[in-house]
VONU-826174 format. One line per 8 residues: number of its first residue (from 1); their letters; for each residue x, y, z negated of N, C-alpha, C. Coordinates in steps of 0.05 Angstrom, whole numbers, plus 5000, padded with zeros to 4 digits. Example, Ala and Ser with C-alpha at 12.3 -4.5 7.8 and 13.67 -1.06 7.14 Angstrom:
BEGIN
1 = as = 5264/4886/4844/5246/4910/4844/5264/4934/4844 ~ 5257/4955/4858/5273/4979/4857/5258/5001/4843
***
This chain:
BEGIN
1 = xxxxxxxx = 8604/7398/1084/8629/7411/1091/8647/7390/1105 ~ 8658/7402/1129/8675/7376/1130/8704/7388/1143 ~ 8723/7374/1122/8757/7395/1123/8780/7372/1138 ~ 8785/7381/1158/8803/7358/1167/8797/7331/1168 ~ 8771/7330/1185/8759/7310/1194/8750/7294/1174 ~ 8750/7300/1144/8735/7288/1119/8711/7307/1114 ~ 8688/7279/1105/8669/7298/1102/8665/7299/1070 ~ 8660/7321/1058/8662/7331/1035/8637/7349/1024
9 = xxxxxxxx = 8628/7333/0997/8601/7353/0985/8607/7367/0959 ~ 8601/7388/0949/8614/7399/0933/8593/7412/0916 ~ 8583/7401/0893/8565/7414/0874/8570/7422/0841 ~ 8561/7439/0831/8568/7446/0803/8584/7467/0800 ~ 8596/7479/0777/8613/7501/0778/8625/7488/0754 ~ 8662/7499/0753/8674/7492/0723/8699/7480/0738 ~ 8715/7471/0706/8733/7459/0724/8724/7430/0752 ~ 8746/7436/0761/8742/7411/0786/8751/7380/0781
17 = xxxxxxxx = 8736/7366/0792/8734/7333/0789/8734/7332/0824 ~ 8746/7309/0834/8749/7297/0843/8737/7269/0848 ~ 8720/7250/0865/8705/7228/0871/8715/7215/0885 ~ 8724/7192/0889/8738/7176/0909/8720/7148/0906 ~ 8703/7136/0925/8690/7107/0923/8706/7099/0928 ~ 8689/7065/0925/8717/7046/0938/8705/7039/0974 ~ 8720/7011/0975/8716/7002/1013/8690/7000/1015 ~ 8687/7003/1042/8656/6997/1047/8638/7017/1040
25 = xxxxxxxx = 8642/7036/1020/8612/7046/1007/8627/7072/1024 ~ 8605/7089/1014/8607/7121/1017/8605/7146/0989 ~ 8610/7168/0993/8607/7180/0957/8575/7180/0950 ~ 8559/7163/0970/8529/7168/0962/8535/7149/0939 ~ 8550/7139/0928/8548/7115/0907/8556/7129/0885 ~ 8561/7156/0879/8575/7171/0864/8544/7191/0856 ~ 8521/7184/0862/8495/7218/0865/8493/7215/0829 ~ 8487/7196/0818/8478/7203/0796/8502/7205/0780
33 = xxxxxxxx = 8521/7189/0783/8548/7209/0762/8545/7237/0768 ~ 8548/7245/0793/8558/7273/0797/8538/7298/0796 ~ 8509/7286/0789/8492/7299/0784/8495/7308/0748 ~ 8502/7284/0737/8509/7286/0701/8541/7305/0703 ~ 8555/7298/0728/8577/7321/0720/8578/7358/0732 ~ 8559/7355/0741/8561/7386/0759/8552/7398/0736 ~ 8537/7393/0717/8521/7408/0697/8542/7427/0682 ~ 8577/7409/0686/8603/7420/0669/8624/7425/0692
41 = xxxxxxxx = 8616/7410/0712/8638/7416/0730/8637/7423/0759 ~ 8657/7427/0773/8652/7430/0804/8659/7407/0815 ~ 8647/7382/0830/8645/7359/0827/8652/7366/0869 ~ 8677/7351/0871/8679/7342/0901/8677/7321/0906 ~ 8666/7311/0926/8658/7287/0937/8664/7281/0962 ~ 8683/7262/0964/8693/7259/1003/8691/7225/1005 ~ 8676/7233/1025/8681/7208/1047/8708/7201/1056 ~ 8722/7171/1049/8743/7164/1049/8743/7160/1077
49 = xxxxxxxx = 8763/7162/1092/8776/7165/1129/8765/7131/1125 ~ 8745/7139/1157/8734/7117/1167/8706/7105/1155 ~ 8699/7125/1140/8678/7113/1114/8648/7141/1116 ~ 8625/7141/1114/8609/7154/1110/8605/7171/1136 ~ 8614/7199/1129/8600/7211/1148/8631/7224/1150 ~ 8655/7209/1150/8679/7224/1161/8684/7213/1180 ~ 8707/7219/1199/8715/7215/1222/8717/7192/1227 ~ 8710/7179/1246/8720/7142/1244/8751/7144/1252
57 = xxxxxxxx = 8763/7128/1245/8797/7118/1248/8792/7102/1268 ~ 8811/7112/1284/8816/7107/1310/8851/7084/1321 ~ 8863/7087/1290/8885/7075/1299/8892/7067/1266 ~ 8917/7055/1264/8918/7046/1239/8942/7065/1224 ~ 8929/7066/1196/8944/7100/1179/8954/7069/1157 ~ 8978/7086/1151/8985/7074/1118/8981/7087/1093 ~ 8981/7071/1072/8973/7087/1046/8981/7113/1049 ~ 9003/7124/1050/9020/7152/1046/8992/7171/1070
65 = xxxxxxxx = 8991/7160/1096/8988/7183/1116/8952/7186/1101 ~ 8933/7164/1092/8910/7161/1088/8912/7187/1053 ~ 8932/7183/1030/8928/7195/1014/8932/7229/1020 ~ 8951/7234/1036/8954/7262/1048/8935/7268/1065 ~ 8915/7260/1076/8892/7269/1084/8869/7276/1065 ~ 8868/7255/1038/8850/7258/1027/8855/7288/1006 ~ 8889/7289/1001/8894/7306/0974/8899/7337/0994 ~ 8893/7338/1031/8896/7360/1035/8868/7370/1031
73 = xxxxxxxx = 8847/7353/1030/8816/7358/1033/8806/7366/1007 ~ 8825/7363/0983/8810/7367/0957/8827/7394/0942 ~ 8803/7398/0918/8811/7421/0907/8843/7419/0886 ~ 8855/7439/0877/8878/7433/0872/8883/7458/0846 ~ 8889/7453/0825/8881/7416/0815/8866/7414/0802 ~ 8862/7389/0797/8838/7368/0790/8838/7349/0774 ~ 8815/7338/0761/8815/7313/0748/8805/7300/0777 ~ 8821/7267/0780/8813/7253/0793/8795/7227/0782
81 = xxxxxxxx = 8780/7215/0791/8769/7189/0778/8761/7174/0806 ~ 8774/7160/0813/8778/7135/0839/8759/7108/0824 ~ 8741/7094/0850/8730/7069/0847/8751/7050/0861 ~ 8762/7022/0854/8769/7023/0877/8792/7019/0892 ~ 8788/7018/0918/8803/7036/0944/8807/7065/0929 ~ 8788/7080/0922/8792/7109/0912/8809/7111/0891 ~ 8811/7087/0882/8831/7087/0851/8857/7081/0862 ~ 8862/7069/0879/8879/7062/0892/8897/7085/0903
89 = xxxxxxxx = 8887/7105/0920/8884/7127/0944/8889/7145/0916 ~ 8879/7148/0893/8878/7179/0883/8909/7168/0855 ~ 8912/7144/0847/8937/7132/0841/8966/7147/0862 ~ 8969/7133/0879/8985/7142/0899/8987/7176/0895 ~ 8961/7194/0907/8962/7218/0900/8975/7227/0867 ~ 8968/7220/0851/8977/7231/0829/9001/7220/0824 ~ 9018/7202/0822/9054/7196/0833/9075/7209/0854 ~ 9050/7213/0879/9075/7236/0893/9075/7256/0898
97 = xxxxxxxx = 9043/7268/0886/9040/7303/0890/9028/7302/0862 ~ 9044/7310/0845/9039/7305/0815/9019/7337/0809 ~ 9028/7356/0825/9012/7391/0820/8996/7382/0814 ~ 8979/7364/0830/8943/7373/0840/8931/7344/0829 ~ 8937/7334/0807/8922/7314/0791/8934/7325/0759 ~ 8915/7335/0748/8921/7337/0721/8906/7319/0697 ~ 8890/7300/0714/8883/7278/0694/8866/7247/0718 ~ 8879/7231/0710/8867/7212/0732/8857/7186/0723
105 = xxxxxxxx = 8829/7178/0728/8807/7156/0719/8801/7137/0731 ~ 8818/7111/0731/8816/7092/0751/8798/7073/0743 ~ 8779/7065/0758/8760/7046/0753/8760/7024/0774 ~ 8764/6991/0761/8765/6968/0780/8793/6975/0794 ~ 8808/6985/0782/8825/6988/0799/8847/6975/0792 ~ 8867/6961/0807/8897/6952/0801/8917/6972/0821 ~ 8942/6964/0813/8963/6979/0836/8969/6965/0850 ~ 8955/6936/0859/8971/6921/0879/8943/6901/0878
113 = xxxxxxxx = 8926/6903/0905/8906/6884/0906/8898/6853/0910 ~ 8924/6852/0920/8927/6820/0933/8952/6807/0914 ~ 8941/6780/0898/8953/6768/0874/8983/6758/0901 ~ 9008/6755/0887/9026/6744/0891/9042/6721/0868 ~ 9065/6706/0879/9074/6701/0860/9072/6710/0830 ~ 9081/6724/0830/9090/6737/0807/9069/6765/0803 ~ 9046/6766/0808/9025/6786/0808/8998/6762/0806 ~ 8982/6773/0781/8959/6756/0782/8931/6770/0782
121 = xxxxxxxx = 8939/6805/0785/8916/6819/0777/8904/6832/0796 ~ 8897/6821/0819/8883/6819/0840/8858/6807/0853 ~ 8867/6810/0892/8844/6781/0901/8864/6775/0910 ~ 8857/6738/0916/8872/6729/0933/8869/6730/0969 ~ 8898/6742/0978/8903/6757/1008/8882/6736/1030 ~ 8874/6719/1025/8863/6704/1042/8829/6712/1042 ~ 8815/6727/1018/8795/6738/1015/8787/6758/1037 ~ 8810/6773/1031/8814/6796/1041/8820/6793/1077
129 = xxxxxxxx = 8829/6769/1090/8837/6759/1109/8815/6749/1124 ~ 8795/6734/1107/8765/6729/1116/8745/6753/1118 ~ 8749/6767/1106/8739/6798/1110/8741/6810/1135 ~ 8768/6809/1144/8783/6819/1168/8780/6810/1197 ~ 8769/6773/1196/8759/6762/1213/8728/6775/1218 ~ 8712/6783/1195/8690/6774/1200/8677/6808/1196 ~ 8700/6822/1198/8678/6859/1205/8689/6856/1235 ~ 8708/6842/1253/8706/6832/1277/8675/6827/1284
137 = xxxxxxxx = 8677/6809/1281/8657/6793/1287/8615/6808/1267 ~ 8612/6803/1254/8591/6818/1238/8599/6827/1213 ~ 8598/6847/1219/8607/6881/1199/8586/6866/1179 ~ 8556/6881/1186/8546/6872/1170/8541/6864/1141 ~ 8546/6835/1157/8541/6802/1137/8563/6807/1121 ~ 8587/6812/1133/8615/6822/1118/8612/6833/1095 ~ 8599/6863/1098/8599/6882/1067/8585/6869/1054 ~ 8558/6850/1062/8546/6841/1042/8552/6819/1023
145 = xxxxxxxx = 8576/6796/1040/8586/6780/1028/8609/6798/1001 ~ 8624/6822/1010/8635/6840/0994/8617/6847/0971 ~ 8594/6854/0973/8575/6864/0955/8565/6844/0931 ~ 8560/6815/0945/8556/6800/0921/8576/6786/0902 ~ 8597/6793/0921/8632/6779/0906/8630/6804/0884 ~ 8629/6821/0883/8634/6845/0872/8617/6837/0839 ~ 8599/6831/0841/8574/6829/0813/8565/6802/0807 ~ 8589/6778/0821/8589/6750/0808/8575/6749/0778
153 = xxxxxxxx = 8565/6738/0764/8564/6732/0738/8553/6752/0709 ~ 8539/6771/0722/8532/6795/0708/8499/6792/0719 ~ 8499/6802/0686/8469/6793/0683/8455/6816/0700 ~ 8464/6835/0708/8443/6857/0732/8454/6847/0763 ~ 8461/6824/0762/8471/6826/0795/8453/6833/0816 ~ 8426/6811/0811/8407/6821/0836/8401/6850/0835 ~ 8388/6871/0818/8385/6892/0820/8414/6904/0834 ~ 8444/6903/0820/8457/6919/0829/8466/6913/0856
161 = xxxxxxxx = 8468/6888/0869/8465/6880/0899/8450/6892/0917 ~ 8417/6896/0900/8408/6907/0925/8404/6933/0927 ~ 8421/6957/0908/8424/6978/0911/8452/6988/0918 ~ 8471/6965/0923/8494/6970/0942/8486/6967/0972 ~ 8482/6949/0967/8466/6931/1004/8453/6962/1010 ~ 8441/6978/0998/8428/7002/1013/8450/7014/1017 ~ 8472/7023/1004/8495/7035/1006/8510/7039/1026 ~ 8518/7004/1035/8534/7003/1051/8525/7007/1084
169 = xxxxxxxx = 8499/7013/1083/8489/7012/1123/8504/7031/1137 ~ 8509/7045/1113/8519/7075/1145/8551/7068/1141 ~ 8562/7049/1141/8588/7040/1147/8593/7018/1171 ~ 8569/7005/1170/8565/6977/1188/8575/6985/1218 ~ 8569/7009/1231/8586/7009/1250/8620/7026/1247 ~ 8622/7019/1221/8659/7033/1228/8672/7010/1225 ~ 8664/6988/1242/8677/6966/1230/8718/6966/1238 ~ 8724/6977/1264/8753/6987/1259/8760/6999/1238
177 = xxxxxxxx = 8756/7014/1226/8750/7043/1207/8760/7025/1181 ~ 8741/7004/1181/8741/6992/1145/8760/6971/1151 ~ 8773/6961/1176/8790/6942/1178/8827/6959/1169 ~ 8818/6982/1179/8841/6997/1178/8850/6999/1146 ~ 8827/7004/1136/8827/7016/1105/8833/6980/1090 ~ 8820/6958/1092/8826/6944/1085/8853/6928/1088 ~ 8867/6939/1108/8895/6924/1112/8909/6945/1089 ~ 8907/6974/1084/8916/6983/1066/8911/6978/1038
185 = xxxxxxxx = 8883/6960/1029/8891/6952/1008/8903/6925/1000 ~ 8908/6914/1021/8926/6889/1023/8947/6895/1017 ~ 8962/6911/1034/8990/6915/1032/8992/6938/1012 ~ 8978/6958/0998/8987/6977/0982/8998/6960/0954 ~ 9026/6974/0946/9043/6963/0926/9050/6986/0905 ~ 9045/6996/0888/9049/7016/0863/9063/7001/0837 ~ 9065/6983/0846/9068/6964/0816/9086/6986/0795 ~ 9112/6986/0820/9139/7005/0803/9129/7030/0793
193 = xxxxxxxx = 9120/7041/0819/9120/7070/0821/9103/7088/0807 ~ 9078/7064/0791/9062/7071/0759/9072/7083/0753 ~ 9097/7074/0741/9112/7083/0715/9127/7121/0725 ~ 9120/7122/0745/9132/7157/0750/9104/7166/0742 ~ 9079/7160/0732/9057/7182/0735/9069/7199/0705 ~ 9055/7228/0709/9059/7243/0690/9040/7251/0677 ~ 9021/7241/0691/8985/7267/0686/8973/7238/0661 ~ 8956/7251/0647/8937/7222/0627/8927/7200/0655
201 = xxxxxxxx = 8927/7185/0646/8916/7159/0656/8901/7140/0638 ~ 8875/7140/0650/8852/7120/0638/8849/7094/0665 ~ 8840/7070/0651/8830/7049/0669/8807/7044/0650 ~ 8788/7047/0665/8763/7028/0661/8750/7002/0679 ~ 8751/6982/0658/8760/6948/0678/8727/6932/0660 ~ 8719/6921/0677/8696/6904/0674/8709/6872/0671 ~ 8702/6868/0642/8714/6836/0634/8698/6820/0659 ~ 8688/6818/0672/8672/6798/0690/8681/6803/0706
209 = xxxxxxxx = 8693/6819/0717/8697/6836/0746/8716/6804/0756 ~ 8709/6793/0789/8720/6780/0799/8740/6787/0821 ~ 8739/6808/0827/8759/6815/0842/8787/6834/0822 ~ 8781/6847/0806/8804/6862/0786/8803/6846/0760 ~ 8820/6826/0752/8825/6814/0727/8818/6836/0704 ~ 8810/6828/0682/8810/6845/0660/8829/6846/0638 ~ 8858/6823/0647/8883/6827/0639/8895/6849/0647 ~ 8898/6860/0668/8904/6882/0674/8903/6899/0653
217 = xxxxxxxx = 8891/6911/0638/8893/6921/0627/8918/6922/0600 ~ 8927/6894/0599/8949/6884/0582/8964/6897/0593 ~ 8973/6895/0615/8996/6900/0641/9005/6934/0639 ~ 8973/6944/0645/8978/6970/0646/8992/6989/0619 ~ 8980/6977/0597/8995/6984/0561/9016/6982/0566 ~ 9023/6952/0572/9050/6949/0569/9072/6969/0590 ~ 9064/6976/0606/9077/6981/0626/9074/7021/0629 ~ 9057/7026/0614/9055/7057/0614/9038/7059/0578
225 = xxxxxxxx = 9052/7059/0563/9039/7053/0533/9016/7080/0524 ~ 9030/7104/0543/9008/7124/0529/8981/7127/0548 ~ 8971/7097/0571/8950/7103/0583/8931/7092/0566 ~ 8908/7102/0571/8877/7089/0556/8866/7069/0576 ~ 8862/7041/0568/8845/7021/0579/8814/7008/0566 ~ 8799/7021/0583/8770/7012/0571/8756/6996/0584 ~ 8751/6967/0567/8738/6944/0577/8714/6947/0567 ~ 8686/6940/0594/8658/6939/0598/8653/6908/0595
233 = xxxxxxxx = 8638/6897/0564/8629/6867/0564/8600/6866/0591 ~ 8608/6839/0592/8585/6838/0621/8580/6862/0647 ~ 8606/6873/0650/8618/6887/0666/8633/6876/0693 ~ 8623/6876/0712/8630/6871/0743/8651/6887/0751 ~ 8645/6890/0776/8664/6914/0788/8659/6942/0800 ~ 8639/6941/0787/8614/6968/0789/8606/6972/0764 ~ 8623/6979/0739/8610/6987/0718/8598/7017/0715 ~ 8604/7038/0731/8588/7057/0724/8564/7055/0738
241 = xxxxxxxx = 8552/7036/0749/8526/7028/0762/8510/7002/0733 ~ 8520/6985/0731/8522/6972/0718/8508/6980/0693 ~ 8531/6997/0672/8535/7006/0650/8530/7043/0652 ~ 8515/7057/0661/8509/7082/0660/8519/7094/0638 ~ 8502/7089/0616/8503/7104/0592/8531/7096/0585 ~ 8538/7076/0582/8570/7062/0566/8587/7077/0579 ~ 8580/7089/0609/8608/7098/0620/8606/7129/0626 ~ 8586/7138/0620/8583/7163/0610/8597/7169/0587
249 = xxxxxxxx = 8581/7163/0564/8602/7159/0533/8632/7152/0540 ~ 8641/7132/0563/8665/7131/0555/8677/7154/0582 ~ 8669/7165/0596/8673/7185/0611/8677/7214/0592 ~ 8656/7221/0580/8664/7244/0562/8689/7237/0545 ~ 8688/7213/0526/8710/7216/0507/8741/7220/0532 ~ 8737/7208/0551/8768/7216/0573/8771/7241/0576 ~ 8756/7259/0584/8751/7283/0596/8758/7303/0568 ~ 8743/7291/0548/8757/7307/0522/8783/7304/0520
257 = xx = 8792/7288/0516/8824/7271/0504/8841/7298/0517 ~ 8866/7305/0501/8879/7319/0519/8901/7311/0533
***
């Protein structure tokens, strides 16, 4: 299906869920979650602008114009669960169009990607700046250097490397596309604007994960006390690849909670 230049797959019957990957990949990284969720739900799956099999970006969008494309393309309403960029993108959505998120599941995700002063639960902007030089130059080599930052220090890295590395090929030529999306997770800032969500909020954070600190999770208690934060031991930044079963189990107990 593809709605306003997003391309979108839609399987299962029940209430509706929502899929959002993160940079670089496509919702093919979502088949076996969404195969365990169609059994209960109607499971949408979109290609984030500039990513998979949606339109390539042709010019540069900001967070606001990128999340109003994605929340005109989806069903309404929904549980959302963002990787990510998608946690990022479906965050934003559930703060300023509060209707059409009635429960939202952020994984690897922070509200502000690039550490500052006074922000430590990020990457640092110069990561993200060598990235920017080098989908210029080889896209590529780029996602793959992304791919192994991603599963530093976890005991499945080689396996889970080389079943991202398949992931990411059908992106290698949007390299404008993922430059565009990556300046938006540089500059996207939620820190404040957390604190307006209304809908449940879960984070699920991988203690290993080297790009999303697993303090975060401190931050987010403190800062919104009735959200749920679930930390994955020997957890990267791909724990529902990672951890299947753990994040299944901790996927139903969310989906129950009311």
């Amino acid at each position: 299906m593809n709605r306003h230049s997003l391309h979108i797959t839609q399987l299962g019957s029940g209430p509706d869920i929502v899929l959002l990957h993160g940079w670089g990949f496509n919702s093919g990284i979502w088949k076996s979650l969404a195969d365990q969720l169609s059994l209960n739900f109607r499971v949408t799956l979109i290609d984030l602008p500039g990513h998979g099999h949606s339109q390539l970006l042709i010019e540069e969008k900001s967070l606001a114009e990128i999340a109003a494309m994605v929340a005109v393309a989806a069903p309404s309403p929904a549980i959302w669960l963002g990787w990510s960029l998608g946690g990022l993108i479906g965050l934003y959505i559930a703060i300023y169009q509060l209707a059409i998120v009635n429960k939202l599941i952020l994984v690897a995700t922070t509200p502000k990607f690039t550490t500052t002063d006074d922000w430590f639960y990020g990457i640092n902007a110069e990561i993200f700046n060598n990235f920017s030089v080098g989908l210029q130059k080889k896209p590529e080599d780029t996602l793959k250097r992304f791919v192994l930052l991603q599963n530093q220090g976890i005991k499945e890295a080689i396996y889970l490397t080389r079943a991202l590395i398949a992931e990411i090929k059908l992106n290698c030529s949007h390299s404008y596309g993922l430059g565009v999306m990556l300046n938006i997770l540089k500059g996207g800032d939620l820190r404040e604007d957390i604190a307006k969500i209304k809908c449940s909020l879960s984070f699920i954070l991988g203690k290993e994960d080297r790009l999303i600190p697993a303090e975060l999770g401190d931050w987010v208690q403190n800062k919104i006390p009735l959200s749920q934060v679930y930390l994955f031991d020997n957890a990267g930044h791909t724990p529902f690849l990672s951890h299947p079963k753990e994040f299944w189990h901790t996927l139903e107990l969310i989906l129950n909670y009311p």
